[in-house]
FIFIDO-103930 format. One record per residue (C-alpha): x, y, z; residue number from 0; chain. Coordinates in steps of 0.05 Angstrom, whole numbers, plus 5000, padded with zeros to 4 digits. Layout:
<pts>
<pt xx="X" yy="Y" zz="Z" seq="NUM" mol="A"/>
...
</pts>
This chain:
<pts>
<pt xx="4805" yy="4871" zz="5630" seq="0" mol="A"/>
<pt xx="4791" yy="4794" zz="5613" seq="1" mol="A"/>
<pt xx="4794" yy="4783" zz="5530" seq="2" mol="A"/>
<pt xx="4723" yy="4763" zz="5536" seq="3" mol="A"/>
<pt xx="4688" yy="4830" zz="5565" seq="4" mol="A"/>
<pt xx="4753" yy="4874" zz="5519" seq="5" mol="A"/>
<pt xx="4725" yy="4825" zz="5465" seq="6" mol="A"/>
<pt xx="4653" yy="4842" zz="5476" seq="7" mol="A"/>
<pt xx="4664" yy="4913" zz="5481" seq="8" mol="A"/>
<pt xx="4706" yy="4921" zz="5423" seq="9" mol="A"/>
<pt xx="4642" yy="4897" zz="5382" seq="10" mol="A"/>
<pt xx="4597" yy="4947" zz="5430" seq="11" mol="A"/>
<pt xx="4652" yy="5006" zz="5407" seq="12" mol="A"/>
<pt xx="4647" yy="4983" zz="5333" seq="13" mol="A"/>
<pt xx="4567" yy="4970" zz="5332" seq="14" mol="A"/>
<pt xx="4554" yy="5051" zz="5369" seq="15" mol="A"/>
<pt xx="4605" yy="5083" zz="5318" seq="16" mol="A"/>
<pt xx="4651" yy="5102" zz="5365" seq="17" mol="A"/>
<pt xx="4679" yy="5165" zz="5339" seq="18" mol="A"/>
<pt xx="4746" yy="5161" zz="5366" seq="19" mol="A"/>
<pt xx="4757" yy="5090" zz="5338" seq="20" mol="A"/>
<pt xx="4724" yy="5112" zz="5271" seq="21" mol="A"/>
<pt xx="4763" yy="5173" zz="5260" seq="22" mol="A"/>
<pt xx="4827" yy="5132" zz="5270" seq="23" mol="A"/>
<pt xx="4803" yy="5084" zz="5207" seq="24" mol="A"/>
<pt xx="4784" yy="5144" zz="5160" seq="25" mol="A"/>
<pt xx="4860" yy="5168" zz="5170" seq="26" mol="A"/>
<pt xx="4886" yy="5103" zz="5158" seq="27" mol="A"/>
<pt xx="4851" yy="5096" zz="5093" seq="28" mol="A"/>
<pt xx="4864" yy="5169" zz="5070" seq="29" mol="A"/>
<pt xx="4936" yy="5171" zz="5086" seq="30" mol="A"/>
<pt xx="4950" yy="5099" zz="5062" seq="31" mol="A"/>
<pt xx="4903" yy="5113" zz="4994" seq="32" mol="A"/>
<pt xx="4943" yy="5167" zz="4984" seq="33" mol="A"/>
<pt xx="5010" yy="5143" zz="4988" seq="34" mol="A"/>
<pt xx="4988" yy="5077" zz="4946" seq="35" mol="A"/>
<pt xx="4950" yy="5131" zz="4891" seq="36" mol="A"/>
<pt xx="5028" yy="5168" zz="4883" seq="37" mol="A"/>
<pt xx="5067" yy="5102" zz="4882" seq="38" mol="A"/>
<pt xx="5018" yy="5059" zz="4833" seq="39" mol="A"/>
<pt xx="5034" yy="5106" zz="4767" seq="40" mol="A"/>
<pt xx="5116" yy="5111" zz="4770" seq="41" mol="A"/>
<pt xx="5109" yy="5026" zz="4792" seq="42" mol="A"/>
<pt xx="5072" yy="5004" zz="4742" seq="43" mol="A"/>
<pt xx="5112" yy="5054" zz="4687" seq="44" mol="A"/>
<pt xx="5178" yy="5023" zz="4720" seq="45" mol="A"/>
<pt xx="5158" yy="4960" zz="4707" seq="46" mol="A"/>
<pt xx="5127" yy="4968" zz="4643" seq="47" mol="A"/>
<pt xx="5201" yy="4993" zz="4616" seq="48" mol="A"/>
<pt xx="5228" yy="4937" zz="4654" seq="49" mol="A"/>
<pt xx="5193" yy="4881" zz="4624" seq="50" mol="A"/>
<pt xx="5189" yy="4908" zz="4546" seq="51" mol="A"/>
<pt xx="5261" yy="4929" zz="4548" seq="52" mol="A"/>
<pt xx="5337" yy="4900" zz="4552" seq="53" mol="A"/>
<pt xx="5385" yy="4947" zz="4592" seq="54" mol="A"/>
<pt xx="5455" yy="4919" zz="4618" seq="55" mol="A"/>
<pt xx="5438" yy="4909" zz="4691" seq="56" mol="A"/>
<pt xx="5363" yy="4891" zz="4676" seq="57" mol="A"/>
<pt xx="5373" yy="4829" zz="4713" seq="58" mol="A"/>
<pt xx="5402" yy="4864" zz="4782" seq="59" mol="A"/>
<pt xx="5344" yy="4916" zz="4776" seq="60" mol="A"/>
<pt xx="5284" yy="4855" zz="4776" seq="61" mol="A"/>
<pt xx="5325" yy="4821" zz="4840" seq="62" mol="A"/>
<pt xx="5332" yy="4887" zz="4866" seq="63" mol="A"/>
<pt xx="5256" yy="4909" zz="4862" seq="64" mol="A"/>
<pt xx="5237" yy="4835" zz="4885" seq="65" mol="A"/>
<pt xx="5287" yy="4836" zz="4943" seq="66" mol="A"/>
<pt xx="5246" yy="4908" zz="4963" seq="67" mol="A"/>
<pt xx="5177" yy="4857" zz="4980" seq="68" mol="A"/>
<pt xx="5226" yy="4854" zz="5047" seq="69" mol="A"/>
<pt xx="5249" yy="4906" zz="5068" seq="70" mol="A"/>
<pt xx="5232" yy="4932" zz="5134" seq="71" mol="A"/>
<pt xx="5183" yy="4979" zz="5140" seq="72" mol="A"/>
<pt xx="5209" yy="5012" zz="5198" seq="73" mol="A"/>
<pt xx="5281" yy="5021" zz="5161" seq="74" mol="A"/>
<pt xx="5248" yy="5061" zz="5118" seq="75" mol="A"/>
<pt xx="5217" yy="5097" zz="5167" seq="76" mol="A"/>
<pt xx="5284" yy="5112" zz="5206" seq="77" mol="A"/>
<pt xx="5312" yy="5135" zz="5134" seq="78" mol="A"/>
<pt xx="5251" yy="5181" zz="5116" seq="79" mol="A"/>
<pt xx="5257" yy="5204" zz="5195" seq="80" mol="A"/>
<pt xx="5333" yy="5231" zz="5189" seq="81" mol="A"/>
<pt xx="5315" yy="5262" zz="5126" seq="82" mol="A"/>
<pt xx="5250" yy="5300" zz="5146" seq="83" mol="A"/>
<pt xx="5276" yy="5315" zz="5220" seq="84" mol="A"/>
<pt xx="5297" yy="5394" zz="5236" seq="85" mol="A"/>
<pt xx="5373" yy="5373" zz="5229" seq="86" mol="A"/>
<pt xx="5352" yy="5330" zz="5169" seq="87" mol="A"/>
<pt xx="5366" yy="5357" zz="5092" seq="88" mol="A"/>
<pt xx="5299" yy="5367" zz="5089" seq="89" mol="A"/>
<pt xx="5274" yy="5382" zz="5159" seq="90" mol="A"/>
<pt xx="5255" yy="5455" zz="5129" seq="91" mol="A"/>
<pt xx="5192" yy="5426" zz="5098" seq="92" mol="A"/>
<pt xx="5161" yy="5408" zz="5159" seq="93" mol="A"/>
<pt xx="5141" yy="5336" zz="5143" seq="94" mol="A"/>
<pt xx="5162" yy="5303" zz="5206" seq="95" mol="A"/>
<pt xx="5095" yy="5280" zz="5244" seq="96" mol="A"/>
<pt xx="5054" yy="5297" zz="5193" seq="97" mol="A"/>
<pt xx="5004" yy="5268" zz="5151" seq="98" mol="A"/>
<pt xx="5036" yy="5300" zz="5094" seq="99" mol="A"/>
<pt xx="5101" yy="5261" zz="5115" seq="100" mol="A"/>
<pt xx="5058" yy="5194" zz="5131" seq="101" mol="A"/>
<pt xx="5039" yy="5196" zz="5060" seq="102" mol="A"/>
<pt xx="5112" yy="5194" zz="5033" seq="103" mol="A"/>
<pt xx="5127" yy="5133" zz="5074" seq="104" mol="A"/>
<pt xx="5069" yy="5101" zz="5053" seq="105" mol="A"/>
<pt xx="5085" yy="5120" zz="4976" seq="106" mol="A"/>
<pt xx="5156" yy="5092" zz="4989" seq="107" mol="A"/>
<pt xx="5131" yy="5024" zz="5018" seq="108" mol="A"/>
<pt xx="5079" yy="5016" zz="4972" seq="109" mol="A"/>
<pt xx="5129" yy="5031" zz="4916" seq="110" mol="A"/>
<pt xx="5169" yy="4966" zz="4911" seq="111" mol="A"/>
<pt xx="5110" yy="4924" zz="4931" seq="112" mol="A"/>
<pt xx="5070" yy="4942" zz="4870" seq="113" mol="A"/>
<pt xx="5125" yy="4945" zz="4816" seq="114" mol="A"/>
<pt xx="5141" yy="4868" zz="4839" seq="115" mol="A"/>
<pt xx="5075" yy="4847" zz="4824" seq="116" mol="A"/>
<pt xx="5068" yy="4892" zz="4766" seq="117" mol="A"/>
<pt xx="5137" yy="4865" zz="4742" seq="118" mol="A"/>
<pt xx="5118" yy="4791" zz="4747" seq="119" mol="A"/>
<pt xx="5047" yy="4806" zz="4715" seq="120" mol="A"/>
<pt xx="5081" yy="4834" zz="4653" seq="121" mol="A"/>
<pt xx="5126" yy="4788" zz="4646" seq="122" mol="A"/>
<pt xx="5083" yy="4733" zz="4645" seq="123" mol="A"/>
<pt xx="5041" yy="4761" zz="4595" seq="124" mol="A"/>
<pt xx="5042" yy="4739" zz="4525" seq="125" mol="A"/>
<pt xx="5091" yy="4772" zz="4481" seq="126" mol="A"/>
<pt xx="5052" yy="4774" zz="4417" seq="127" mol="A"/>
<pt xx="5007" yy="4820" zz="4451" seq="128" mol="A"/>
<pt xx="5050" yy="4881" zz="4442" seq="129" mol="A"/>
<pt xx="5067" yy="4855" zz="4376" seq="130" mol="A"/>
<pt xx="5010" yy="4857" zz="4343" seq="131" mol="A"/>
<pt xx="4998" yy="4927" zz="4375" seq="132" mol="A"/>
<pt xx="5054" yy="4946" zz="4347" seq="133" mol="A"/>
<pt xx="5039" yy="4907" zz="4274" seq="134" mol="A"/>
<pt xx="4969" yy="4948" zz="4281" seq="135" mol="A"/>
<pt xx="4997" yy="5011" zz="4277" seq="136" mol="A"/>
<pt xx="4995" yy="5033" zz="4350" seq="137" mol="A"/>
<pt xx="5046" yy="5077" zz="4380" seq="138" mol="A"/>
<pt xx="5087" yy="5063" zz="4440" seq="139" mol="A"/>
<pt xx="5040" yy="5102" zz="4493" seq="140" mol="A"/>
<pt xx="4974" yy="5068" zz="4455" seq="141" mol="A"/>
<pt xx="5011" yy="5000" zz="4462" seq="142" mol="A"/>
<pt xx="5030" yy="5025" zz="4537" seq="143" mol="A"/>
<pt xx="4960" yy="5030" zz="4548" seq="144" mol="A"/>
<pt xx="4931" yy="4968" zz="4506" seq="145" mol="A"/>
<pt xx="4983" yy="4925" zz="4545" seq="146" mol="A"/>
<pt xx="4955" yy="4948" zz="4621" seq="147" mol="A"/>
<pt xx="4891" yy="4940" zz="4590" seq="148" mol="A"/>
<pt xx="4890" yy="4872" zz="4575" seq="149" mol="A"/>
<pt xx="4934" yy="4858" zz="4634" seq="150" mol="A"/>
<pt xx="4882" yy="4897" zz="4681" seq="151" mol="A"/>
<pt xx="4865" yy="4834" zz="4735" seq="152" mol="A"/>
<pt xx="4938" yy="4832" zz="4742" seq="153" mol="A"/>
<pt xx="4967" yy="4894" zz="4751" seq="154" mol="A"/>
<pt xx="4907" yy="4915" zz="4802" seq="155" mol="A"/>
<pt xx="4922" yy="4843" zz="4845" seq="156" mol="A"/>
<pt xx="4987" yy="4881" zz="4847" seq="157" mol="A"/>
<pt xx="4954" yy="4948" zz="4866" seq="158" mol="A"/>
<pt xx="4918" yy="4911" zz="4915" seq="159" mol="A"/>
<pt xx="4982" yy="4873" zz="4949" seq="160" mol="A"/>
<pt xx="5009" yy="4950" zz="4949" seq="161" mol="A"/>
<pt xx="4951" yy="4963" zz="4994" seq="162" mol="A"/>
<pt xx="4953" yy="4904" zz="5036" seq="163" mol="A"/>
<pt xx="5032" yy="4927" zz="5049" seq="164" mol="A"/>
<pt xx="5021" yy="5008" zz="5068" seq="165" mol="A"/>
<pt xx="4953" yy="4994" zz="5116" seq="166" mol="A"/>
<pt xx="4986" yy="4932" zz="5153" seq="167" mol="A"/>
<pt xx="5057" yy="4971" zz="5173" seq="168" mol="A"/>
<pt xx="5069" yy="5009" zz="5234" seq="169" mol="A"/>
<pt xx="5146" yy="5024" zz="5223" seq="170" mol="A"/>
<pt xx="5146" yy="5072" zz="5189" seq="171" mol="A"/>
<pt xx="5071" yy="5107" zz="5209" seq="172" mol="A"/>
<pt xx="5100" yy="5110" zz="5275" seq="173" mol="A"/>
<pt xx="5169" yy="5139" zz="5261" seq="174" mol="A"/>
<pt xx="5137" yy="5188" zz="5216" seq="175" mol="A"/>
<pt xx="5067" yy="5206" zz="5249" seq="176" mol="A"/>
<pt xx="5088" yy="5208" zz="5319" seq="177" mol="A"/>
<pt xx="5023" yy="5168" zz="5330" seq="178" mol="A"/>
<pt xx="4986" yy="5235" zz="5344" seq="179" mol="A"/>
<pt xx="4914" yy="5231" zz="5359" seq="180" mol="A"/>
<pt xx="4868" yy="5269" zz="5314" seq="181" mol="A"/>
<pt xx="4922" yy="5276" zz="5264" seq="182" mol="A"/>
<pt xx="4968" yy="5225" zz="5245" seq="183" mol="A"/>
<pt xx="4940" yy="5165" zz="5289" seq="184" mol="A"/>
<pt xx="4932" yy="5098" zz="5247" seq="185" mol="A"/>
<pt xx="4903" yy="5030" zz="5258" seq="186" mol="A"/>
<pt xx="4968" yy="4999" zz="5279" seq="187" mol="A"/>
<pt xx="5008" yy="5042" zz="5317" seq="188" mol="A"/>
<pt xx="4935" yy="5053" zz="5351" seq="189" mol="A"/>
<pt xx="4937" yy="4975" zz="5364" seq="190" mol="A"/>
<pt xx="5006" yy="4982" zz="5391" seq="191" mol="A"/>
<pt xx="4989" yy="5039" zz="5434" seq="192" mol="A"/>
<pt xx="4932" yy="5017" zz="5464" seq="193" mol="A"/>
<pt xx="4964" yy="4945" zz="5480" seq="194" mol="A"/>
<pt xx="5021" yy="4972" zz="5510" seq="195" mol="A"/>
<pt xx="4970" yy="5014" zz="5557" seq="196" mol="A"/>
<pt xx="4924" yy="4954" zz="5574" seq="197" mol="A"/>
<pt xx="4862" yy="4974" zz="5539" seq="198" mol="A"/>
<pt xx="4849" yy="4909" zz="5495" seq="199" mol="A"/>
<pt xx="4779" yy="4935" zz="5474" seq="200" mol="A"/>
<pt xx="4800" yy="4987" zz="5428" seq="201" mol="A"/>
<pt xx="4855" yy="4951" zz="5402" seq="202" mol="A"/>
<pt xx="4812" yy="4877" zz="5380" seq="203" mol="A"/>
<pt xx="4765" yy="4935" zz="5353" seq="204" mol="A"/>
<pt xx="4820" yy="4956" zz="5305" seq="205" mol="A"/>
<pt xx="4850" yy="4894" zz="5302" seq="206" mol="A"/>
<pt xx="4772" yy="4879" zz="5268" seq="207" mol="A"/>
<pt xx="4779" yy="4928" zz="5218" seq="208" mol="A"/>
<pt xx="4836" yy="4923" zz="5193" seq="209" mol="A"/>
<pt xx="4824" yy="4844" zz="5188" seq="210" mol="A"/>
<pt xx="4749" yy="4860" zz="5153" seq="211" mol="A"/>
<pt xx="4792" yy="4910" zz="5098" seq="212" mol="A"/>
<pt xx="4832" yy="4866" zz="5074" seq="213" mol="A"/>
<pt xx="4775" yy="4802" zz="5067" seq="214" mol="A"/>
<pt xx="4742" yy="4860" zz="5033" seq="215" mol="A"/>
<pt xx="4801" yy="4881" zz="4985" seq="216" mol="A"/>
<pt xx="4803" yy="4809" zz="4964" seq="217" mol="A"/>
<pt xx="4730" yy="4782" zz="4963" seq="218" mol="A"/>
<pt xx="4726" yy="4856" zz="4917" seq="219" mol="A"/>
<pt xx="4788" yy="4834" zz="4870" seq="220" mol="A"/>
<pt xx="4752" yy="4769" zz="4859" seq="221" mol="A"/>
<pt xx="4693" yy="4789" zz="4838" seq="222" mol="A"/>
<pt xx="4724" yy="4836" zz="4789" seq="223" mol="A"/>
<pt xx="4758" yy="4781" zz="4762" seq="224" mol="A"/>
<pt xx="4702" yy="4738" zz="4761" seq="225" mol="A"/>
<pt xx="4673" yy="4795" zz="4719" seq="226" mol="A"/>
<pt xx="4721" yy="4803" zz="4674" seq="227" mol="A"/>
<pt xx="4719" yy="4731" zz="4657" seq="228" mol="A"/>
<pt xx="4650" yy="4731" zz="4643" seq="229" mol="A"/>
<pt xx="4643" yy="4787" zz="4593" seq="230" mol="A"/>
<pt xx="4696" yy="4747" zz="4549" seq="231" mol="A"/>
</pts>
């Protein structure tokens, strides 16, 4: 098929709902949601303590955790893949080529992505704004929670760079998942496996999506932002 007519009829499958195409989004936004959802709260805690507190080795944890933005996705999945397999320590759970399993992977990506961000966020922040928390009385999980507060535009930019991270990859979805359909197929290893068949259509259809998620995650974050800023 020419790219213009598997052009055109990627916009014909994405204008009649294809079902096949839109059940593969819905489990790429569950399974990645859910994997960013159980990284974001130990992340941002991590970085939190990291950025309020001196430890001996602080400085070889933040070049560790911003050394992690690199690390390849399917590496991890080849890790979580000898762990979760039959033979694996844990192959008794039965997470291999699962979406249980997909989740995991996606928590562990997601994981070092948004404790960078969260790290540099907090550490640019002012420091006399957990001083005077702490000069007005407040505890330390009140002061925890007036610091993300105030640092709120921040630390979701780096929620949303977690998110940008676990939909994009196909590593580890495809080590993990097994790219089966109905279950555990996402957006990219879709893509992939459609390319490597020939059938362009469904693949610029995804291809779309995935493009029109993140403009939306962004043009979203923005106007959040923007918002912010005006009620100040």
């Amino acid at each position: 098929m020419e790219i213009g007519a598997a052009t055109a009829t990627a916009f014909a499958l994405l204008a009649g709902g294809d079902p096949a195409l839109w059940e593969i989004v819905w489990t790429s936004l569950k399974i990645a949601l859910a994997g960013l959802a159980i990284a974001t709260v130990p992340s941002v805690g991590a970085a939190y303590l990291i950025a309020t507190h001196d430890f001996p080795g602080r400085r070889l944890v933040v070049v560790l955790a911003q050394a992690f933005l690199s690390f390849p996705t399917v590496l991890v999945g080849l890790i979580l893949y000898l762990l979760l397999t039959r033979q694996g320590p844990l192959g008794s759970l039965g997470l291999l080529f699962t979406p249980t399993g997909m989740v995991i992977g996606q928590a562990v990506i997601g994981f070092p992505v948004v404790l960078a961000f969260a790290l540099s966020t907090l550490q640019g922040a002012d420091a006399r704004l957990r001083e005077t928390a702490w000069v007005l009385g407040a505890g330390a999980w009140r002061t925890f929670f007036t610091v993300l507060r105030e640092l709120r535009f921040g630390l979701m930019a780096a929620v949303v760079a977690g998110f940008g991270r676990v939909i994009a990859e196909v590593g580890s979805a495809l080590m993990i998942g097994g790219n089966i359909e109905g279950s555990t197929r996402t957006i990219t290893t879709a893509i992939a496996l459609e390319t490597s068949k020939g059938e362009f259509a469904q693949g610029i259809a995804l291809g779309i999506v995935l493009v029109a998620l993140a403009l939306l995650v962004n043009v979203l974050l923005a106007w959040l932002q923007g918002a912010g800023g005006f009620r100040r």
